[in-house]
Residue frames as qw, qx, qy, qz and C-alpha x, y, z in Angstrom:
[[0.848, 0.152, -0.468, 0.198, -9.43, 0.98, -13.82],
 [0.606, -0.775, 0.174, -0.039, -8.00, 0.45, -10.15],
 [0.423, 0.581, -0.649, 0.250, -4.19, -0.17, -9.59],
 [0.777, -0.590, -0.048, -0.216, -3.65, -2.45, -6.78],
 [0.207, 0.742, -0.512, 0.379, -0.35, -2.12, -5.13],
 [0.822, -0.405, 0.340, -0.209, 1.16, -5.36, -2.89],
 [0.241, 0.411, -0.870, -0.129, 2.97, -8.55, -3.47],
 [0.668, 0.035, -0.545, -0.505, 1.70, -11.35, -4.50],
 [0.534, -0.018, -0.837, 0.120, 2.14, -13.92, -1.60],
 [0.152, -0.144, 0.440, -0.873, 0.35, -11.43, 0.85],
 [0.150, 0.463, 0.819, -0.304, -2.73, -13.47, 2.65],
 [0.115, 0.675, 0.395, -0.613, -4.43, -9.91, 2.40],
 [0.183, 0.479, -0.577, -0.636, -3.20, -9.00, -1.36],
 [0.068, -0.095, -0.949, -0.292, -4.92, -12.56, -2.33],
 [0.039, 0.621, 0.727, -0.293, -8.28, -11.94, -0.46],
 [0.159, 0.556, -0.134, -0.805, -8.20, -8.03, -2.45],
 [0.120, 0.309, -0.666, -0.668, -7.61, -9.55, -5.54],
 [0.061, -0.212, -0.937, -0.273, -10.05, -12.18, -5.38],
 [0.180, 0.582, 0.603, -0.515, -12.61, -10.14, -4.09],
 [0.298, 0.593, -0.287, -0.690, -12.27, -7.38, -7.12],
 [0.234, 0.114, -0.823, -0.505, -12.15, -10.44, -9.86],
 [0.140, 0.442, 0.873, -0.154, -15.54, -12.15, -8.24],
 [0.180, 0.768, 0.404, -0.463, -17.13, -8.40, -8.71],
 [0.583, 0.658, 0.288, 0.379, -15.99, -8.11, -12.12],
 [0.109, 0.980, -0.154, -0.055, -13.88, -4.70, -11.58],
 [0.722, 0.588, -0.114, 0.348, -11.17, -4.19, -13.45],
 [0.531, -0.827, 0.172, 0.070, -7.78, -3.88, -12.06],
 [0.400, 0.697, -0.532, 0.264, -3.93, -3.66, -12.62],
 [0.803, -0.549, -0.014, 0.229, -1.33, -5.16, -10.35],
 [0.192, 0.908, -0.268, 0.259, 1.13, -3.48, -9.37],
 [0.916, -0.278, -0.180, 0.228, 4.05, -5.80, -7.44],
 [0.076, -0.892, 0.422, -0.143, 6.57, -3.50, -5.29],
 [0.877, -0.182, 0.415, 0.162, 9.08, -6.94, -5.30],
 [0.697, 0.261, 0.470, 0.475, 9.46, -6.46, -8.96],
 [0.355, 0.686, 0.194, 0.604, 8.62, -3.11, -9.99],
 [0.350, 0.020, -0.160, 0.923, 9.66, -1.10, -7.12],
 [0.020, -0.798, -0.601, 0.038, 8.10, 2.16, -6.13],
 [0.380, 0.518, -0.004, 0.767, 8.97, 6.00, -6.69],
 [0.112, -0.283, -0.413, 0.858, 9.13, 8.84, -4.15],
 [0.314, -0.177, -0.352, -0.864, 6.60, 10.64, -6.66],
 [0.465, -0.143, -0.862, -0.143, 4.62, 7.89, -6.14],
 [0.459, -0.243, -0.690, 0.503, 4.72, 7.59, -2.91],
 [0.033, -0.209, -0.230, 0.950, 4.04, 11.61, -2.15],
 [0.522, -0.243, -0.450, -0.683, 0.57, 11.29, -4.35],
 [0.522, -0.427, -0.708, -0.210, -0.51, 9.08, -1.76],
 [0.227, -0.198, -0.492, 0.817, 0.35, 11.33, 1.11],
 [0.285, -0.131, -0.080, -0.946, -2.09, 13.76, -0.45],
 [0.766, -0.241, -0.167, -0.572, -5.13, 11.21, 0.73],
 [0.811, -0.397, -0.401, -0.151, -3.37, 9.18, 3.20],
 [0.306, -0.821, 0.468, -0.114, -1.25, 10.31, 6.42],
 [0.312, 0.541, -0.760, 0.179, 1.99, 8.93, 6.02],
 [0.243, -0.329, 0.817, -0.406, 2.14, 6.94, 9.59],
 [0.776, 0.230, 0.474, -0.347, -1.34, 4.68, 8.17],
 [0.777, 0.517, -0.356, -0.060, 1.03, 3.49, 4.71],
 [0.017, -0.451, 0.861, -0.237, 4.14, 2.48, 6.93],
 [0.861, -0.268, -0.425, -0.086, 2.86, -1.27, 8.10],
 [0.199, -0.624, 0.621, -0.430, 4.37, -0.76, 11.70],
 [0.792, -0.249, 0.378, -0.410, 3.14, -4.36, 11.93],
 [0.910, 0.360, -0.170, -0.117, 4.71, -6.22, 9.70],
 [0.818, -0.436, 0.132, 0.352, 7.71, -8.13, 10.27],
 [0.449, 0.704, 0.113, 0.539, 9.87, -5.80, 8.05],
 [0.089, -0.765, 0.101, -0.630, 9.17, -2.96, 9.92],
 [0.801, -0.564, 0.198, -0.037, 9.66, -5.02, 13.69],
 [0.833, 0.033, 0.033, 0.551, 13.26, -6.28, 12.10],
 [0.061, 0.885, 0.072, 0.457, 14.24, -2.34, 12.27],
 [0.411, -0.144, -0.552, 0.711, 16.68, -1.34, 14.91],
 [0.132, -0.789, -0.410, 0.439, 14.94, 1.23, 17.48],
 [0.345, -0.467, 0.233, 0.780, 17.18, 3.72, 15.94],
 [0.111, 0.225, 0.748, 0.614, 15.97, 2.86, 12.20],
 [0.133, -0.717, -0.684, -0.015, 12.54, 3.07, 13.66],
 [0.068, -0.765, -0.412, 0.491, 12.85, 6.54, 15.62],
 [0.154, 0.167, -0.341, -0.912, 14.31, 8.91, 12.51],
 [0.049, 0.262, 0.842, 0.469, 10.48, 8.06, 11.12],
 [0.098, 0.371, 0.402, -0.831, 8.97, 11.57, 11.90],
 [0.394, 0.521, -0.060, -0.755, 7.60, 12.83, 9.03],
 [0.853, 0.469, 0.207, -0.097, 6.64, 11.87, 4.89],
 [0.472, 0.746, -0.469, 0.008, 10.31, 12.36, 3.62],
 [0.210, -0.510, 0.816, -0.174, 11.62, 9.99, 6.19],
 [0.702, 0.287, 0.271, -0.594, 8.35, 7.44, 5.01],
 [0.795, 0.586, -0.104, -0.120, 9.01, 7.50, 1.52],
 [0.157, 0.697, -0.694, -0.086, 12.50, 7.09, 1.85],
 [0.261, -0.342, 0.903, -0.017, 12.09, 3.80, 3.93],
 [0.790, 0.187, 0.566, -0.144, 9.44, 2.41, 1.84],
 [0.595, 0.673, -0.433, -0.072, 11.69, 2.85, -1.43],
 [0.086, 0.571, -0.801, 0.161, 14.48, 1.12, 0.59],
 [0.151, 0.068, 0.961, -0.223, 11.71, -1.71, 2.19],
 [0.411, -0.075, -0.224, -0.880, 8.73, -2.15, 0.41],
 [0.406, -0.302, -0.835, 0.216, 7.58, -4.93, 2.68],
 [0.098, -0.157, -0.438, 0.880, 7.31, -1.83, 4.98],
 [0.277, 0.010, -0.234, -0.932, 4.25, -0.31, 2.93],
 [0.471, 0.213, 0.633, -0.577, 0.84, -1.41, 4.56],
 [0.286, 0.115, -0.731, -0.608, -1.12, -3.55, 1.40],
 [0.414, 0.383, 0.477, 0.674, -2.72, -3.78, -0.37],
 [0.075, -0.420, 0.011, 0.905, -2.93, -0.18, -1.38],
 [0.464, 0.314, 0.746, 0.360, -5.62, 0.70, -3.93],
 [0.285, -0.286, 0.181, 0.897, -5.65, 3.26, -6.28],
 [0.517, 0.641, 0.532, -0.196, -8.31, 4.64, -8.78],
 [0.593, 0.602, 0.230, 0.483, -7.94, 5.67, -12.94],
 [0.151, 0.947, -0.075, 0.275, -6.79, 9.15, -11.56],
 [0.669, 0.162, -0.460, 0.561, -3.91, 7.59, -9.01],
 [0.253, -0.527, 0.383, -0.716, -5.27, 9.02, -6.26],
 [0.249, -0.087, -0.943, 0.202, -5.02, 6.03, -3.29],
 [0.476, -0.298, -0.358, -0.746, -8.36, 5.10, -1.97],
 [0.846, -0.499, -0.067, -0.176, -8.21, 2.45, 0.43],
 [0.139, 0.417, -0.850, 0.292, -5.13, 0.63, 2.22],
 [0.395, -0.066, 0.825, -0.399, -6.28, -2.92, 3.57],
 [0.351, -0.231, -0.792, -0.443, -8.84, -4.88, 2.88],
 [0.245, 0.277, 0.571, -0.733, -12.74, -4.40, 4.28],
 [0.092, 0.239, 0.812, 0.524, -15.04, -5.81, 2.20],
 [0.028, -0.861, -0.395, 0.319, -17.51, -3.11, 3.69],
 [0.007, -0.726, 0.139, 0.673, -15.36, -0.36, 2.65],
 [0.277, -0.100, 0.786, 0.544, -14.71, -2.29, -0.97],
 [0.120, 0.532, 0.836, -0.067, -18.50, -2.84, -1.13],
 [0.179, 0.963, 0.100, -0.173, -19.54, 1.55, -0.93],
 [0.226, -0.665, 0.360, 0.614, -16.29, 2.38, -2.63],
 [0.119, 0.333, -0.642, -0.680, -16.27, 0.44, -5.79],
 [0.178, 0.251, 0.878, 0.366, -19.76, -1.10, -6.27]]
């Protein structure tokens, strides 16, 4: 069972989900609006993705930042902090596999395609 990690009104969080429910694979949702996320969390997915490719430096979250806000964001303890405090910040969807170890970030229906069929 995959976890997929996003909020629901995301263009890119709708085109995930409907791709996984056309190919029959089971999934969770996981909605960081309502349920929030943990540092724990968060540090499992450092272990298989570099910190600076989960921030969404594009989103409009992370562009409403002062410069200041923006430059303390060296490392994974400065990361996790701001995506506990903005989870808009956190690049989605995020998808996980039955052992919670993250697997993809985005959507790429190539990479969806050799990962889970």
């Amino acid at each position: 069972m995959l976890t997929v990690y996003g909020i629901p009104n995301c263009d890119t969080v709708k085109k995930t989900r409907t791709w996984l429910e056309k190919h029959h694979i089971a999934y969770t949702f996981h909605n960081y609006k309502t349920e929030g996320i943990s540092n724990d969390k968060i540090k499992a997915w450092f272990k298989t993705l570099p910190w600076d490719k989960v921030v969404n430096k594009a989103s409009t979250t992370w562009k409403a930042l002062s410069d200041e806000e923006k430059a303390l964001i060296t490392d994974e303890k400065a990361a996790a902090k701001l995506m506990m405090a903005h989870t808009s910040v956190i690049k989605r969807p995020l998808i996980e596999d039955a052992s919670g170890k993250a697997v993809t970030i985005g959507f790429s229906e190539k990479e969806y395609e050799e990962k889970f069929l």
